[in-house]
NUKOL-919968 format. One record per residue: residue in one letter; y, z, x negated of N, C-alpha, C, CB in turn. Coordinates in pm, whole numbers, padded with zeros to 5 digits, always signed. Each point is the difference from the previous one (the first is absolute). Glycine has a CB too. Layout:
N
AYZXYZXYZXYZX/...
END
This chain:
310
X-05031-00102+03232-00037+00055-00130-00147+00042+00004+00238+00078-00042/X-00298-00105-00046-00141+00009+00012-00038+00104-00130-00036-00264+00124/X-00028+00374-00149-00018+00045-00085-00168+00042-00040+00259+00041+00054/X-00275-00053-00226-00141+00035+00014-00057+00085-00128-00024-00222+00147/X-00080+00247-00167-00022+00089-00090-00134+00008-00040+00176+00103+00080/X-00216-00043-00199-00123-00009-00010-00101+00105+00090+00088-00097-00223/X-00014+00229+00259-00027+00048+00102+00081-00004+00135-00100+00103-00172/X-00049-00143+00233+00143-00068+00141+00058+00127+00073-00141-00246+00097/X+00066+00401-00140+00054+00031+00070+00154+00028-00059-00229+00055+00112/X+00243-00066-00197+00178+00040-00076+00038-00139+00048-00008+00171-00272/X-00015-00274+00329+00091-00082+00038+00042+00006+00133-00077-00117-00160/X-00036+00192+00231+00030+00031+00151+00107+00103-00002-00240-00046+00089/X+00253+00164-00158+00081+00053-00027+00149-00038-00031-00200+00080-00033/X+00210-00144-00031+00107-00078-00071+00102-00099+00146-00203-00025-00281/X+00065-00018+00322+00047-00095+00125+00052+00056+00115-00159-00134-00062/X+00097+00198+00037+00089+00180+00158+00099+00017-00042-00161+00188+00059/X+00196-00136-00165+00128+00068-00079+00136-00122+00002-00193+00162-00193/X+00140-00266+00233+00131-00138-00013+00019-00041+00172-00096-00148-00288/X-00022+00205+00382+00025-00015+00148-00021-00110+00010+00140+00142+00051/X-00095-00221+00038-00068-00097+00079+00024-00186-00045+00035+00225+00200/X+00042-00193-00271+00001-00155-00115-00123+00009-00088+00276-00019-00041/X-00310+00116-00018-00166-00014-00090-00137+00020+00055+00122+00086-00165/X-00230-00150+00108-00094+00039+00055-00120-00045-00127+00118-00016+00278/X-00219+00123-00299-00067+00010-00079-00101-00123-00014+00059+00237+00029/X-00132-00294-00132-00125-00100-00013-00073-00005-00121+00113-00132+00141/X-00203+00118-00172-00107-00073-00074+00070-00077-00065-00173+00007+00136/X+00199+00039-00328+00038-00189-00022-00085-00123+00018+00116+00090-00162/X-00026-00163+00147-00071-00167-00021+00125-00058-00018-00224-00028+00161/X+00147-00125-00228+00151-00018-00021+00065-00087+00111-00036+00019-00253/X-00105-00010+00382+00120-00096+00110+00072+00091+00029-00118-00168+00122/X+00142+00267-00167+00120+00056+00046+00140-00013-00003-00146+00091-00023/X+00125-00212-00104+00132-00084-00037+00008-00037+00039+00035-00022-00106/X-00065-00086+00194+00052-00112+00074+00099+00076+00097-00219-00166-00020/X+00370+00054-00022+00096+00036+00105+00093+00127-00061-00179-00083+00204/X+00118+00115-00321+00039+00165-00078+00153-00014-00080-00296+00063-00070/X+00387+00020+00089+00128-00083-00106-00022+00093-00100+00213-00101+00151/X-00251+00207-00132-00039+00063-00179-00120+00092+00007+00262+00021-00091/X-00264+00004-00020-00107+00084-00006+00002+00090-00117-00118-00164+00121/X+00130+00314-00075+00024+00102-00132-00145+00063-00006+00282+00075+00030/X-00287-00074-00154-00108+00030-00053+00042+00149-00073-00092-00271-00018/X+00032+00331+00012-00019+00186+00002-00100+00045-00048+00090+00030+00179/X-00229-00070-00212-00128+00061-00060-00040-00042-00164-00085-00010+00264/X+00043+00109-00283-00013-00064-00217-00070-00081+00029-00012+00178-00189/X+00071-00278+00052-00067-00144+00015-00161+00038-00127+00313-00203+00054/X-00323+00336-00071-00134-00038-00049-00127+00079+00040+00133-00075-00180/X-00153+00075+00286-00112+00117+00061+00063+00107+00081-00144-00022-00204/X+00074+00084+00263+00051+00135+00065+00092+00119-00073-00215-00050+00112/X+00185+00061-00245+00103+00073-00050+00076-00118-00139-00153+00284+00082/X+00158-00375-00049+00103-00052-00089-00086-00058-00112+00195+00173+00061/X-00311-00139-00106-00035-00030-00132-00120-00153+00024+00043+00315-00100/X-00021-00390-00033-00132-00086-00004+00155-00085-00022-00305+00061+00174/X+00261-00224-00170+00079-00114-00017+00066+00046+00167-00163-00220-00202/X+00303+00086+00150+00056+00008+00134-00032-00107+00065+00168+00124-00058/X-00164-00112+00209-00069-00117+00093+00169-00066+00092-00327+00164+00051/X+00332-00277-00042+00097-00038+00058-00061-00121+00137+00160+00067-00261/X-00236-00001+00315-00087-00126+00107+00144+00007+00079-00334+00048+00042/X+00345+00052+00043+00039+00017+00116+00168-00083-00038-00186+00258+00089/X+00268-00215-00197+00142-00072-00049-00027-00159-00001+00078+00213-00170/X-00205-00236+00065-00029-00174+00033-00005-00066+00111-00108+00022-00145/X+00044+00082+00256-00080-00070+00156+00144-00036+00063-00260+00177+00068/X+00402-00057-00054+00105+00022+00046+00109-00134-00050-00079+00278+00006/X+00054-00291-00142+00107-00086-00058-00088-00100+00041+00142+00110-00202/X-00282-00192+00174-00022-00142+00098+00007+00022+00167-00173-00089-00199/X+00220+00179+00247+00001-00004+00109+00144-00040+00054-00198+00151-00018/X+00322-00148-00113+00131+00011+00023+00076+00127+00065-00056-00228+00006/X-00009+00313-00069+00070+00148+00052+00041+00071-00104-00135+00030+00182/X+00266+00002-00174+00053+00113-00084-00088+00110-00065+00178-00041+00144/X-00158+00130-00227-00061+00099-00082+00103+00045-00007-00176-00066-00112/X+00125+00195+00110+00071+00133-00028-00110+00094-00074+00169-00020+00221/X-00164+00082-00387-00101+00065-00008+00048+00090-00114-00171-00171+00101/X+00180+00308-00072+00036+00112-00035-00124+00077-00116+00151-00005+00256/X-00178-00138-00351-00071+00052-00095+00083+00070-00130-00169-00178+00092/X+00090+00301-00159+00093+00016-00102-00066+00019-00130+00154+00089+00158/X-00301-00158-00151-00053-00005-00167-00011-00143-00060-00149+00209+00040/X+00175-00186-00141+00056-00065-00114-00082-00130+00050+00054+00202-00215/X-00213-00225+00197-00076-00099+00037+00013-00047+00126-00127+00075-00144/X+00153+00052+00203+00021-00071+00152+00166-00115+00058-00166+00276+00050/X+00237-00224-00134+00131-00089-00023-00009-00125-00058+00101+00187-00023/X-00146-00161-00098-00010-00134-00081-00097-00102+00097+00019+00132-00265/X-00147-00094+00328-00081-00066+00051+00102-00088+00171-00243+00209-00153/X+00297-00118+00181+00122-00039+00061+00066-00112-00002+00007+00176-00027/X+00044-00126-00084+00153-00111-00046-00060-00144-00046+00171+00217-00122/X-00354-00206+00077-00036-00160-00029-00022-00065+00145-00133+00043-00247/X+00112+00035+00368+00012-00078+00154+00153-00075-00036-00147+00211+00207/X+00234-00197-00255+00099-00112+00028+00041-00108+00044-00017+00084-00089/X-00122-00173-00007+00008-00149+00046-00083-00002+00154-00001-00112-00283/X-00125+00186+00330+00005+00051+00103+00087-00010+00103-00093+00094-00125/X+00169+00008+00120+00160+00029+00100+00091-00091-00009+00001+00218-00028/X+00016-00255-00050+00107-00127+00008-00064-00115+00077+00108+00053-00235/X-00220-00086+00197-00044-00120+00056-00028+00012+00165-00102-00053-00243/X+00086+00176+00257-00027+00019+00128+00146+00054+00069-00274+00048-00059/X+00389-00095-00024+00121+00041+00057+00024+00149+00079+00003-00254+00009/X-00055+00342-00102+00028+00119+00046+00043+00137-00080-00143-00118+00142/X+00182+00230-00159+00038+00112-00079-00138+00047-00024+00241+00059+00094/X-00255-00022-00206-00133+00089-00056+00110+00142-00005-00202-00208-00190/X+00189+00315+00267+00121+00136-00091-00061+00045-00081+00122+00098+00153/X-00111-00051-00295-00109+00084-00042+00053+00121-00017-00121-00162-00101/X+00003+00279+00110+00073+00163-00030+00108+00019+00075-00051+00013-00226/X+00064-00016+00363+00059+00048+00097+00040+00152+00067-00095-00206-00007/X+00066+00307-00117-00041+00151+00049+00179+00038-00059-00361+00063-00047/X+00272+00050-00022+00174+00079-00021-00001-00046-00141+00029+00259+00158/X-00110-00225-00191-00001-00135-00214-00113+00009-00046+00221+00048-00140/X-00256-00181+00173+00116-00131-00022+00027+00003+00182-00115-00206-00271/X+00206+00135+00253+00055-00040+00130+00160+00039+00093-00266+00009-00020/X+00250+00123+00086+00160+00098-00035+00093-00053-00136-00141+00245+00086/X+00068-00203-00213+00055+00008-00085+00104-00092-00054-00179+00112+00001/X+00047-00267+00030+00068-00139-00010+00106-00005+00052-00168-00098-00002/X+00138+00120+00117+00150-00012+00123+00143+00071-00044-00182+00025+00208/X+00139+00097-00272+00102+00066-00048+00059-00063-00170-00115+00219+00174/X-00013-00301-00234+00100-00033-00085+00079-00178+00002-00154+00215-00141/X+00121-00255+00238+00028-00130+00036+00144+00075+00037-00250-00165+00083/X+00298+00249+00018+00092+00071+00024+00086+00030-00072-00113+00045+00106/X+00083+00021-00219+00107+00053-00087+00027-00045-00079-00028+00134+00035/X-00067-00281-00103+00045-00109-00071+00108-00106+00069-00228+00040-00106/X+00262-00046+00296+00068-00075+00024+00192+00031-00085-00224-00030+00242/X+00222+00180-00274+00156+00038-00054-00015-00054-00138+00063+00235+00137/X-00166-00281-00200+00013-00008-00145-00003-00151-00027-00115+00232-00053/X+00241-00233-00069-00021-00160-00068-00085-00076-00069+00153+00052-00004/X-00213+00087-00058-00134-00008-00082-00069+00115+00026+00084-00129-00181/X-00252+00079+00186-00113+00145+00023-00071-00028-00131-00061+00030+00292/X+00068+00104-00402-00023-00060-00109-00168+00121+00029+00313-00109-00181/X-00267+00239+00223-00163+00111+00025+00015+00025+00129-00037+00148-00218/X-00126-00158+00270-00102+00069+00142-00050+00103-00031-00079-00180+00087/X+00120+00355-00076-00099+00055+00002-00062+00074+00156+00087+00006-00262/X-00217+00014+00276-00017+00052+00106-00096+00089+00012+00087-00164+00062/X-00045+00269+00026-00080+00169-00013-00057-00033+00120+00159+00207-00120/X-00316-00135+00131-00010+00063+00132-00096+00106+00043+00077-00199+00037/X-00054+00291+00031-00097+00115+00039-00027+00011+00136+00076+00118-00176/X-00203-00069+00138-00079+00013+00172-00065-00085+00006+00141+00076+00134/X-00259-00051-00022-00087-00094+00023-00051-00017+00134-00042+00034-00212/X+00010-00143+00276-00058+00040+00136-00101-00040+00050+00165+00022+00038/X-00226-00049+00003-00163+00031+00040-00062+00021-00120-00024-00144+00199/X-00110+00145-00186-00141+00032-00047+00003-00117-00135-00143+00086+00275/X+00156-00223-00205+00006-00074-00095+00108-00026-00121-00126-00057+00178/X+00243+00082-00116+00114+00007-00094+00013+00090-00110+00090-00068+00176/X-00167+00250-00150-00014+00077-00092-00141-00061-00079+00140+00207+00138/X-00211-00265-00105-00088-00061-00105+00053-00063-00076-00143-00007+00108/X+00264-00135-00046+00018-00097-00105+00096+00053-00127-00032-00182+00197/X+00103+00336-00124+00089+00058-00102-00050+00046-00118+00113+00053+00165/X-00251+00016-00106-00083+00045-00127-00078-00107-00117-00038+00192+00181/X+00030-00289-00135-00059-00137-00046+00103+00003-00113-00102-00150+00228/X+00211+00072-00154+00125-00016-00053+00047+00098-00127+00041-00080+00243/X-00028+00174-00275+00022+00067-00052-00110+00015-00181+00115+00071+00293/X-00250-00087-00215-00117-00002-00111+00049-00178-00052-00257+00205+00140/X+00280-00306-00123+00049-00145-00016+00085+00003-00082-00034-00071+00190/X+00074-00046-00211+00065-00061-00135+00108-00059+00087-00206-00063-00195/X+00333+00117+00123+00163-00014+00070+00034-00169-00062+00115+00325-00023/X-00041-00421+00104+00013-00091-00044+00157-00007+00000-00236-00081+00057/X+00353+00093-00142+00123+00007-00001+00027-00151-00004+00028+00239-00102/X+00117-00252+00132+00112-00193-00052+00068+00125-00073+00080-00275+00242/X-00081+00212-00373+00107+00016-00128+00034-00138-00051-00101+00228-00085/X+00218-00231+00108+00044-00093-00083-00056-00166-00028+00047+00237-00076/X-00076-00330+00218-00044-00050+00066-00180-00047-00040+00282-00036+00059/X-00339+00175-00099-00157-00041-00013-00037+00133+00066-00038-00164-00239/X-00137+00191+00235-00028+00083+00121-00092+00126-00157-00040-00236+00334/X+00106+00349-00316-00077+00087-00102-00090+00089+00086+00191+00003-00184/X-00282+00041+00125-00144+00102+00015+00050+00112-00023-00183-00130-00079/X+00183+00209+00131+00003+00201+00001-00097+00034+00064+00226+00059+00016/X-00269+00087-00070-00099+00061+00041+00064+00084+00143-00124+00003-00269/X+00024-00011+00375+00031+00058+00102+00027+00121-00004-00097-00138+00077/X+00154+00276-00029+00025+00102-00029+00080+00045-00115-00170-00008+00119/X+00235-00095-00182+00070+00046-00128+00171-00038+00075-00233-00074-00249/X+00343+00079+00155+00101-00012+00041+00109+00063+00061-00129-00114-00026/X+00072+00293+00032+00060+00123+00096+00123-00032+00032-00115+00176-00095/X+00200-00215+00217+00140+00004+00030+00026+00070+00162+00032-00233-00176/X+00064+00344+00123+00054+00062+00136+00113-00089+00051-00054+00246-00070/X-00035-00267+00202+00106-00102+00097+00053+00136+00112-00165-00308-00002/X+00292+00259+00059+00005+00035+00099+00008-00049+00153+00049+00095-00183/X-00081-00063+00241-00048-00067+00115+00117+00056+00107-00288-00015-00070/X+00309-00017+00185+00072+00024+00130-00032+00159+00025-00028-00266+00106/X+00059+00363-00083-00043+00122+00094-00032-00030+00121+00126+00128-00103/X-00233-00057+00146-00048+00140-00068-00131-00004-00150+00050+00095+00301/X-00096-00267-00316-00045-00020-00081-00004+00076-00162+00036-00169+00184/X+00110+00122-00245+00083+00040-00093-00123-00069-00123+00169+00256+00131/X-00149-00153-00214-00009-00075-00163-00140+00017+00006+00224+00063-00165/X-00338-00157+00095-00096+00003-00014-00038-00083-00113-00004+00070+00215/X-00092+00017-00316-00071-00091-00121-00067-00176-00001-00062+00266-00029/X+00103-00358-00001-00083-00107+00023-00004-00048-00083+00017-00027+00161/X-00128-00105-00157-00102+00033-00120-00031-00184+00013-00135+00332+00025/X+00138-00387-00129-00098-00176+00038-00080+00001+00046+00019-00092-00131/X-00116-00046+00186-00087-00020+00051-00008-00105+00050-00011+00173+00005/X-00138-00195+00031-00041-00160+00052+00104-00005+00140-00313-00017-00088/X+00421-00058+00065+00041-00020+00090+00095-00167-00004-00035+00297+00028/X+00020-00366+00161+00039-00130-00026+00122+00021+00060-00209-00139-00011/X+00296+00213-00034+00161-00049+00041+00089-00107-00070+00000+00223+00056/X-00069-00173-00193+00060-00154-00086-00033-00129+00004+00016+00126-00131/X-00186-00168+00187+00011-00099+00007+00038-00048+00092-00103+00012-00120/X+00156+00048+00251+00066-00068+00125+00163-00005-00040-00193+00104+00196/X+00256+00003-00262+00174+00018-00059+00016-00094-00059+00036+00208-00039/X-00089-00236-00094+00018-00098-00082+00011-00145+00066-00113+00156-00158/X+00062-00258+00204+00033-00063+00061+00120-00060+00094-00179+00080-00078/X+00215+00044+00144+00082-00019+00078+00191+00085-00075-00278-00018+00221/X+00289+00030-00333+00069-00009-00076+00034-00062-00122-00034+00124+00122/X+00099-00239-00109-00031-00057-00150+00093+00044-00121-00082-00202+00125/X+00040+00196-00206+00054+00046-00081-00025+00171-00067+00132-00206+00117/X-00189+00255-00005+00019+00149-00030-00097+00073-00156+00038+00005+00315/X+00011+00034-00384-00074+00062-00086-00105+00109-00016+00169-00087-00035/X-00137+00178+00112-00142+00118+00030-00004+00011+00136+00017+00161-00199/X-00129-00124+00227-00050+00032+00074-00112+00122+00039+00098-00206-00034/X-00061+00332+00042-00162+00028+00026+00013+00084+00100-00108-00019-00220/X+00010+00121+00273-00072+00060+00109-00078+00157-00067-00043-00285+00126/X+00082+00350-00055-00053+00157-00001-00084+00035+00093+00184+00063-00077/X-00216+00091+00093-00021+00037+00114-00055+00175-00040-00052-00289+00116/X+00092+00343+00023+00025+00186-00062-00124+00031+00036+00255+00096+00048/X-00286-00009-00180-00129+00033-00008-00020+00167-00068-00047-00288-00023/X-00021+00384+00074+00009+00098-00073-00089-00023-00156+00044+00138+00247/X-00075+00020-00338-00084-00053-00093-00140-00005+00034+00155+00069-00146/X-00203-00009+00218-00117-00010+00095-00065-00115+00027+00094+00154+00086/X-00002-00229-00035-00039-00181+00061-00019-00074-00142+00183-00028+00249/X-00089+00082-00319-00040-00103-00110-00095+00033-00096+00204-00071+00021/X-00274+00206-00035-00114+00034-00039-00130-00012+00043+00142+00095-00053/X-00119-00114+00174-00121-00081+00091-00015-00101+00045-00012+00134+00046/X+00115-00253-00114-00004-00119+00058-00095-00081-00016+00184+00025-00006/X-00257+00009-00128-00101-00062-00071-00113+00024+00067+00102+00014-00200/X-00086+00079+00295-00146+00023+00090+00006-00023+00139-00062+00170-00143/X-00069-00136+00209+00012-00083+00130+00097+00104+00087-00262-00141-00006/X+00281+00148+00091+00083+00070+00064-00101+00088+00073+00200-00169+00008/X-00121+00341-00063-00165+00128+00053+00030+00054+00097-00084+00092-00194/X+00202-00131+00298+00019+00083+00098+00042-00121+00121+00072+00244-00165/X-00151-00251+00246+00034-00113+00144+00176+00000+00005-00256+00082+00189/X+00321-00198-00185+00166-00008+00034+00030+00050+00137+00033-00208-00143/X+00079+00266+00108+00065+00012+00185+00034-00094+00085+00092+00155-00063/X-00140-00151+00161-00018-00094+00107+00188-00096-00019-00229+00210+00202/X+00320-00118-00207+00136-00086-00039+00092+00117-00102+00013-00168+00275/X+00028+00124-00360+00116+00092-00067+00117+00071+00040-00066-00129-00115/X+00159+00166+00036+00065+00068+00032+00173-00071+00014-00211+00176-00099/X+00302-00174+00095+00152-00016+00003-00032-00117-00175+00155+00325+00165/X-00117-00463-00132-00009-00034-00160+00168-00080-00023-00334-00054-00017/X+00315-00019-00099+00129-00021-00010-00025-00144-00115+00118+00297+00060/X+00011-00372-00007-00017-00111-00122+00160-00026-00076-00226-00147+00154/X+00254+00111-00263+00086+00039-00090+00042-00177-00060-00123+00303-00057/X+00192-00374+00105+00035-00095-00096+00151-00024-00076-00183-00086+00143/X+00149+00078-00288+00145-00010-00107-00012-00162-00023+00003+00270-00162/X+00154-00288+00192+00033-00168-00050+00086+00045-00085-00018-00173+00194/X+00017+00112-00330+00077-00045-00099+00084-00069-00016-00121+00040-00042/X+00183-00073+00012+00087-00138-00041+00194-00010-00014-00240-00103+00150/X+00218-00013-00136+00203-00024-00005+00029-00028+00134+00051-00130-00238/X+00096+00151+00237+00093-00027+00128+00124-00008-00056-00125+00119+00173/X+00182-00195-00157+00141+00036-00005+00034-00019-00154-00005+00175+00213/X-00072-00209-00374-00028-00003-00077-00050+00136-00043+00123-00195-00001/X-00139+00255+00036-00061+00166-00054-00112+00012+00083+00223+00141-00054/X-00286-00033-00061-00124-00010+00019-00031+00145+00116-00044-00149-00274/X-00049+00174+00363+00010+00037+00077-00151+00064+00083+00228-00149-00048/X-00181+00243+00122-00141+00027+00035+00002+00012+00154-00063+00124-00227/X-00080-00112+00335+00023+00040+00130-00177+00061+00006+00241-00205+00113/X-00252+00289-00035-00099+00098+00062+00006-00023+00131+00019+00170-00156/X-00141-00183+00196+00011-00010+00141-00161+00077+00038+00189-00258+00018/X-00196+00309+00134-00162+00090-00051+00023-00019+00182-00037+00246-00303/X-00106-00205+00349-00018+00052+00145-00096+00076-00008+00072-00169+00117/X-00105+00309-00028-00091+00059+00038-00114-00003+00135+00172+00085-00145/X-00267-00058+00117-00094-00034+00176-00138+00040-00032+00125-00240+00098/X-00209+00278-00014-00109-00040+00002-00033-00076-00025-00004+00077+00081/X-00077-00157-00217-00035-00080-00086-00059-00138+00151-00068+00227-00280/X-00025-00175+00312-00080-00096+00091+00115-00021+00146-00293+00107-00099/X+00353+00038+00141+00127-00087+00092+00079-00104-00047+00031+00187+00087/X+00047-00126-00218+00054-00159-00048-00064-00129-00054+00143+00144-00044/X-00241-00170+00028-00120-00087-00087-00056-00026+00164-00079+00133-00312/X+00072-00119+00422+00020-00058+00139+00082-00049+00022-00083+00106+00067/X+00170-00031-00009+00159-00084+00018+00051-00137-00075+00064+00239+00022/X-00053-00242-00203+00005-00108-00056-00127-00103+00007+00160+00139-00126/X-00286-00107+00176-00063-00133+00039+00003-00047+00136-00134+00048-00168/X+00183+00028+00250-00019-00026+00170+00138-00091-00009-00132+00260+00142/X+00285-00224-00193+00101-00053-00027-00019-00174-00120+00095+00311+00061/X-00199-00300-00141-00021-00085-00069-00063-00147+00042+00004+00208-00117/X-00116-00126+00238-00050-00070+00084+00063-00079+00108-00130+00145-00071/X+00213-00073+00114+00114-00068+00111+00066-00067-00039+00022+00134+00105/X+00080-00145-00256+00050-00081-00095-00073-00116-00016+00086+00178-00098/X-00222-00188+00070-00068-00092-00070-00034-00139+00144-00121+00232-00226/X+00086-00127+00308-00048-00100+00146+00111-00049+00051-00186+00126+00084/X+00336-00046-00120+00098-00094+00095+00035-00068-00139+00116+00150+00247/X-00168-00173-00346+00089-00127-00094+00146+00067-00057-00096-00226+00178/X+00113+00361-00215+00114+00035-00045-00037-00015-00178+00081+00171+00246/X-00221-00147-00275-00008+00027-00157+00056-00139-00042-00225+00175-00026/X+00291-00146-00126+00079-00129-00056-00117-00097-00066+00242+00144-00063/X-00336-00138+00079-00089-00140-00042-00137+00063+00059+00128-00112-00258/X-00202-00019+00227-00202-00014+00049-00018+00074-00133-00096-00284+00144/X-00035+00322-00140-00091+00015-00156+00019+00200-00017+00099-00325-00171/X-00162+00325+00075-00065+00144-00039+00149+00072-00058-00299-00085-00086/X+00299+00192+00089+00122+00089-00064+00044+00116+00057+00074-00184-00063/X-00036+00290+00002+00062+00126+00061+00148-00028+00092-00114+00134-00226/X+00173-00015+00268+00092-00017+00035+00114+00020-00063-00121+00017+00140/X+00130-00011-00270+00077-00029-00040+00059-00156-00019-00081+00219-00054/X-00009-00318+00008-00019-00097+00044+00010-00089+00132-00077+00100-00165/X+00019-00078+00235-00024-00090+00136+00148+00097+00113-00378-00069-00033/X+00414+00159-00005+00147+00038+00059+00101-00059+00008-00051+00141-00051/X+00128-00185+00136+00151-00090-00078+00135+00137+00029-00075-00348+00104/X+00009+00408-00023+00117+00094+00070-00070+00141+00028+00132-00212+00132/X-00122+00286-00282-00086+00130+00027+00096+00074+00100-00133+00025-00248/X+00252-00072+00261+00089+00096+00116-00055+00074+00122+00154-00160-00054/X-00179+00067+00127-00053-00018+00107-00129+00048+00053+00134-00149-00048/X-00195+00137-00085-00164+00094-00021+00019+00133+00022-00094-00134-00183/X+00177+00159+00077+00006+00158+00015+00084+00042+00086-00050+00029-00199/X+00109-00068+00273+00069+00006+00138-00076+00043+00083+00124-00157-00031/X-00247+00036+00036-00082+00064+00101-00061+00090-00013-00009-00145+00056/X-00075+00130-00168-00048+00161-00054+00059+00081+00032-00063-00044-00158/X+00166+00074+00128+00064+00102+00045+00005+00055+00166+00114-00088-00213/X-00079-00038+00296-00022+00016+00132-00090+00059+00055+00086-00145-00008/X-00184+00156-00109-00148+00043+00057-00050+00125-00091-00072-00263+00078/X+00181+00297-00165-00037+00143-00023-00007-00002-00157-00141+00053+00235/X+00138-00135-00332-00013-00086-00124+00091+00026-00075-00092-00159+00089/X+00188+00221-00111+00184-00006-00070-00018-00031-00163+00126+00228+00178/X-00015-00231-00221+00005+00012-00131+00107+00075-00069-00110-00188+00027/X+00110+00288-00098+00067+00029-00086+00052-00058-00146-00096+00138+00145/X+00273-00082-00153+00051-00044-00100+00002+00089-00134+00111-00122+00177/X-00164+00144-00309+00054+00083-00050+00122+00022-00068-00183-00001+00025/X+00225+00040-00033+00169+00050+00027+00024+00037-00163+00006+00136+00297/X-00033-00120-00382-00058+00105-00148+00052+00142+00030+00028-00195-00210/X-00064+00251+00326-00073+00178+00027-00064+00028+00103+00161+00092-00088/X-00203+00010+00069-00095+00050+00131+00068+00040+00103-00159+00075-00127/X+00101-00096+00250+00012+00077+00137-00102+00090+00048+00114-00181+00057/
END
């Protein structure tokens, strides 16, 4: 395992902390050669996320014939994504996209709870917390942005920060305000459900965040967040009645948003994802079972909601 960074010294770091299978370097991209994947982890647009997004290093990887794994979660940075397709396919390999806790967790969980249903007619999905430096940026981004919903099989415009709904989340989390926003869970969901009629994406925000979203961010982020949580509702029929399921997990935003790309990554290099080409995991999954199995093995669980509290 080779790991790297824009500061080498956080990769030397990084490379200690995994013992004696990793070892820190300089990118380049001979570093592919011989590589079965490669997760990608840094904003694709500059040091803090902003400017166009750059996809060298995903292009260099996919002509090189190496898996991707990349735990992006803004809107441009997805879409810019999902057009590598013909890319990944041709180069017979998985593109994952949004591999963190959501997009990514989330997928997994609703690929999951759509396997009991005859029909998935609504996706909705909550999530709170944030983890590193960069992730509380893209939240605040996110939030000042323009929400892109699936209604009713076309894609509608909402204003970011509008939409107030108390979700509840797993404990010790519990109920928290959330709010629209630039966020790409729908365009990775949609796809990989056909038929489904809505779709959209939240995320918990006090009124604070959303009064300042419109500005740059006035106080440096915490190095990682706190306890976060992700929330997904499937809709639909079973059985001919119509029907609902909740499913949520709690974690350290960036522990779990690790775990599901290090697990995504191992998936992708041994040839378990169900096709080549660009897509979440909801999509490129055939057997979310087993995913969250392991997750779990490694500290990841998921909760059921039951309709009451514990």
């Amino acid at each position: 395992m080779v790991v790297t960074d824009r500061e080498p010294g956080h990769a030397g770091f990084v490379a200690r902390s995994l013992g004696s299978r990793a070892e820190p370097a300089t990118w380049d991209t001979s570093l592919l050669d011989g590589a079965d994947a490669l997760v990608h982890a840094a904003p694709l647009g500059g040091p803090l996320g902003a400017g166009p997004a750059r996809f060298d290093v995903m292009e260099a990887a996919l002509e090189a014939g190496v898996a991707v794994v990349s735990v992006a979660d803004g809107m441009s940075e997805v879409e810019g994504l999902l057009r590598l397709d013909h890319a990944a396919r041709a180069a017979g390999v998985p593109l994952v996209v949004g591999a963190g806790l959501a997009p990514g967790l989330s997928d997994v969980l609703a690929r999951h709870a759509a396997e009991s249903f005859d029909e998935v007619e609504e996706i909705h999905v909550a999530k709170a917390g944030t983890g590193g430096p960069a992730c509380a940026r893209q939240h605040h981004r996110a939030l000042g942005a323009e929400a892109v919903d699936w209604r009713d099989g076309q894609w509608v415009q909402r204003a970011g920060g509008s939409g107030r709904e108390l979700c509840w989340f797993p404990d010790p989390v519990g109920g928290r305000d959330c709010y629209r926003a630039g966020l790409p869970d729908a365009l990775l969901l949609v796809p990989a459900f056909a038929g489904v009629q809505r779709v959209t994406a939240r995320v918990a925000a006090t009124r604070r965040d959303r009064l300042t979203s419109v500005l740059p961010m006035l106080r440096q982020p915490h190095p990682e967040g706190e306890v976060g949580a992700v929330r997904v509702e499937v809709r639909g029929h079973r059985g001919g009645a119509r029907t609902i399921t909740v499913l949520g997990a709690i974690d350290r935003p960036a522990i779990a948003a690790g775990a599901v790309a290090a697990l995504s990554a191992l998936w992708a290099a041994t040839g378990r994802m169900s096709r080549t080409g660009a897509g979440g995991l909801a999509e490129l999954l055939d057997a979310p079972g087993p995913f969250l199995a392991e997750l779990a093995r490694r500290g990841v669980k998921t909760a059921v909601f039951d309709g009451g509290r514990r």
